[in-house]
C-alpha positions as CSV (number, residue, x, y, z in Angstrom):
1,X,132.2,49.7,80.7
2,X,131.4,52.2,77.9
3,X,130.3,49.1,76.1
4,X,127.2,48.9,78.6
5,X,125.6,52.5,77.2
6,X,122.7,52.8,74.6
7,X,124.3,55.3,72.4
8,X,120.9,55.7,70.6
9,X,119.5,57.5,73.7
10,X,120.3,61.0,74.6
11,X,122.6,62.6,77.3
12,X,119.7,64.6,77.6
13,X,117.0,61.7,78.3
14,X,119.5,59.6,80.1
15,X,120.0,62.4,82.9
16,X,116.3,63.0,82.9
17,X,115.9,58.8,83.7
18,X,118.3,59.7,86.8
19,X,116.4,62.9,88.1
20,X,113.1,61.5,87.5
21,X,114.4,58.0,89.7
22,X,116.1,60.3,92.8
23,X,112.8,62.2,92.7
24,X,110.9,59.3,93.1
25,X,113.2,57.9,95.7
26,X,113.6,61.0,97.3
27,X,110.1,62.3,97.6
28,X,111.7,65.7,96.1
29,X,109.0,68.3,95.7
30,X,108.6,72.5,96.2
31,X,110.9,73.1,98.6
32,X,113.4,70.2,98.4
33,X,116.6,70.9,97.2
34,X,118.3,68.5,94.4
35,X,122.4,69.1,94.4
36,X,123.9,68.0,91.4
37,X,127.9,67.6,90.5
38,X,129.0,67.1,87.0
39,X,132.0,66.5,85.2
40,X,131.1,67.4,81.0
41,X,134.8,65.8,80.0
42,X,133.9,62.7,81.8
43,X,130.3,62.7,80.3
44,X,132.5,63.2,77.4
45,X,134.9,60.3,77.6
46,X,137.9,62.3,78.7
47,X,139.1,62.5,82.3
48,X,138.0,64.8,84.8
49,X,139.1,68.7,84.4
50,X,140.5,67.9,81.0
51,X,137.8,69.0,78.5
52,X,135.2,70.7,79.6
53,X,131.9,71.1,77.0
54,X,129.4,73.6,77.2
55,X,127.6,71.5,74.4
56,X,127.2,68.4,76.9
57,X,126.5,70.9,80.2
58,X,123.4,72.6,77.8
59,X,122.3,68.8,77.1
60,X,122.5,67.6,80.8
61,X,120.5,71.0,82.1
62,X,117.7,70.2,79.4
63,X,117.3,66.8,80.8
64,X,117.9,68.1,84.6
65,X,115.2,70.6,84.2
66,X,112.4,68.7,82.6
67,X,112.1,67.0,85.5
68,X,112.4,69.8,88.1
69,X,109.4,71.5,85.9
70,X,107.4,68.1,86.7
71,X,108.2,68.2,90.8
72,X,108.8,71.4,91.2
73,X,111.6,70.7,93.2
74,X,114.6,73.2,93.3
75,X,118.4,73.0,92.0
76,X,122.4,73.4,92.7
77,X,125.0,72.8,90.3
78,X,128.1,72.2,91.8
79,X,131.0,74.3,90.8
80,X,134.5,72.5,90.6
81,X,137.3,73.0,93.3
82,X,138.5,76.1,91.5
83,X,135.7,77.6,93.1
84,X,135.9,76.0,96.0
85,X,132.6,73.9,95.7
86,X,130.6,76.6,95.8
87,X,127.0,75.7,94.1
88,X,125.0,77.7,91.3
89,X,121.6,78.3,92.7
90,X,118.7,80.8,91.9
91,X,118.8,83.8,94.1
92,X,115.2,83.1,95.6
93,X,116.5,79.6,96.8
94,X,119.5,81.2,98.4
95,X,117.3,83.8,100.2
96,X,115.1,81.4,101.2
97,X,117.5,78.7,102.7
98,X,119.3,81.4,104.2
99,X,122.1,80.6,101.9
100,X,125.2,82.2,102.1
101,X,126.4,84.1,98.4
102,X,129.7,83.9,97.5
103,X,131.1,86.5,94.5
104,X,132.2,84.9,91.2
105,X,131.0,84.0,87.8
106,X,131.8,80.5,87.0
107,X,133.5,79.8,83.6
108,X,134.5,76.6,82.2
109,X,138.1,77.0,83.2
110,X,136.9,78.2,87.1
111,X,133.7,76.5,87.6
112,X,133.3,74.1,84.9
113,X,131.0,73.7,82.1
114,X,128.1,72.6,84.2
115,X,128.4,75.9,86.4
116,X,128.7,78.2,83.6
117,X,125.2,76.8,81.7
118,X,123.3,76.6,85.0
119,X,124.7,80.5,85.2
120,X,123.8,81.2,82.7
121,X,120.3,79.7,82.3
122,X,119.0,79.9,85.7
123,X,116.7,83.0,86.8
124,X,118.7,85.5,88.7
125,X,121.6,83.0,89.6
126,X,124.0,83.4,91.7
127,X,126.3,81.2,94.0
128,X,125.8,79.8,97.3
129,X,129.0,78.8,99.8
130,X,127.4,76.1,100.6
131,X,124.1,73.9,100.9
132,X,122.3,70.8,102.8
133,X,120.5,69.3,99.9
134,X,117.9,66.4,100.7
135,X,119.4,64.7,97.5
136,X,122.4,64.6,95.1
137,X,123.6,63.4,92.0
138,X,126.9,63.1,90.7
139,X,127.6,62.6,87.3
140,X,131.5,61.5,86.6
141,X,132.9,61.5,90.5
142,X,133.0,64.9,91.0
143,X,132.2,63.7,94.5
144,X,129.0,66.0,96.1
145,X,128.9,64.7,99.8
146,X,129.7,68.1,101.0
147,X,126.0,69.4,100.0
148,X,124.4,66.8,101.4
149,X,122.1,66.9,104.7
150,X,123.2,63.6,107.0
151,X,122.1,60.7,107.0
152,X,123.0,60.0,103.3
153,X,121.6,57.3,102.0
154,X,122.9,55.8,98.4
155,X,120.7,55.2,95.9
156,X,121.0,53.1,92.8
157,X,119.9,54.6,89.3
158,X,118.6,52.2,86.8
159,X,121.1,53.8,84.7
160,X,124.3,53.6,86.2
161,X,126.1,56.2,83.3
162,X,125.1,59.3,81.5
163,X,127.6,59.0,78.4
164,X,130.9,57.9,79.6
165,X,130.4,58.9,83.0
166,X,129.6,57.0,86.1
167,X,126.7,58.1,87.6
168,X,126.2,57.6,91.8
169,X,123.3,59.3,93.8
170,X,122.0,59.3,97.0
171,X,119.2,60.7,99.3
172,X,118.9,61.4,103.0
173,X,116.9,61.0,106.0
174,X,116.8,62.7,109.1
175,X,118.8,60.9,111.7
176,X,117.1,58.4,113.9
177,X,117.7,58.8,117.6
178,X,116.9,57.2,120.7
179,X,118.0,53.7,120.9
180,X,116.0,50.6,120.8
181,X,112.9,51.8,122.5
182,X,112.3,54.4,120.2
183,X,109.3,54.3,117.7
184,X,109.6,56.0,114.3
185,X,106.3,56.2,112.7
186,X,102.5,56.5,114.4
187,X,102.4,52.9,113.7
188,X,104.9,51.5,115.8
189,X,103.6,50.9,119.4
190,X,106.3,52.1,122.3
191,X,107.4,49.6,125.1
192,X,108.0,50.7,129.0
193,X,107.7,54.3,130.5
194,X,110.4,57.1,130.3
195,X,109.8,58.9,133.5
């Protein structure tokens, strides 16, 4: 599998290819919320939880936030289960989802290297319990469903790894409702009367 990666191009531009295709996909703009879970030892050919790098995190957030720049879209980093999930945000995205803050300083031994970069890097971060993100990423299976608004749907990357990592995404929709009489767009004509 490793055998499929151009090693010529950067961690850094290979997870901006990713963010720049969910974007796309996901129509992600000012507002929108991007949730992103990583595992850096994966990334770095090791198994999850085994060898965190801060080297590979700093490459991954360069990439990550080229593209937020572009779409102005905004960001969580997923913290590993030592933290219980909880998700690196900016404070002014957690005050204005209503988010709720949780207190701890993610390292890469409690956190993971991802966690500790964003941290680090973002303005005025801090961490969030929890979030409903309208898209996700996750780089190496660190599995990110929790974050994720239903209905999920996956999404396909043209590039299926970043390094050694797998690389799976998806975006959502809101749910549809109402059965088979039910029109979802201003183009669809409705059929019979609901009185």
């Amino acid at each position: 599998m490793a055998g499929q990666l151009d090693h010529e191009v950067t961690l850094e531009a290979q997870t901006a290819s990713v963010v720049k295709e969910i974007a796309e996909a996901a129509s992600l703009k000012a507002g929108r919320l991007l949730v992103i879970g990583v595992s850096t030892s994966e990334v770095a050919g090791s198994g999850i939880g085994t060898a965190g790098a801060l080297d590979v995190a700093q490459q991954l957030l360069a990439g990550v936030e080229s593209v937020r720049r572009a779409y102005g879209f905004d960001v969580a980093f997923q913290c590993c289960e030592h933290l219980n999930r909880a998700l690196v945000v900016e404070r002014a995205v957690l005050e204005r989802l209503g988010l709720t803050e949780v207190a701890a300083v993610p390292v890469r031994t409690a956190g993971g290297s991802m966690a500790t970069v964003a941290y680090r890097a973002l303005e005025d971060a801090c961490l969030a319990a929890n979030v409903q993100a309208h898209a996700g990423i996750d780089i190496g299976e660190t599995l990110i469903g929790m974050h994720l608004r239903p209905v999920a749907v996956p999404f396909r990357p043209g590039l299926r790894w970043i390094g050694e990592a797998r690389v799976t995404a998806a975006f959502t929709r809101p749910p549809l409702i109402g059965g088979q009489r039910a029109v979802y767009s201003l183009e669809q004509e409705g059929g019979g009367s609901c009185d």
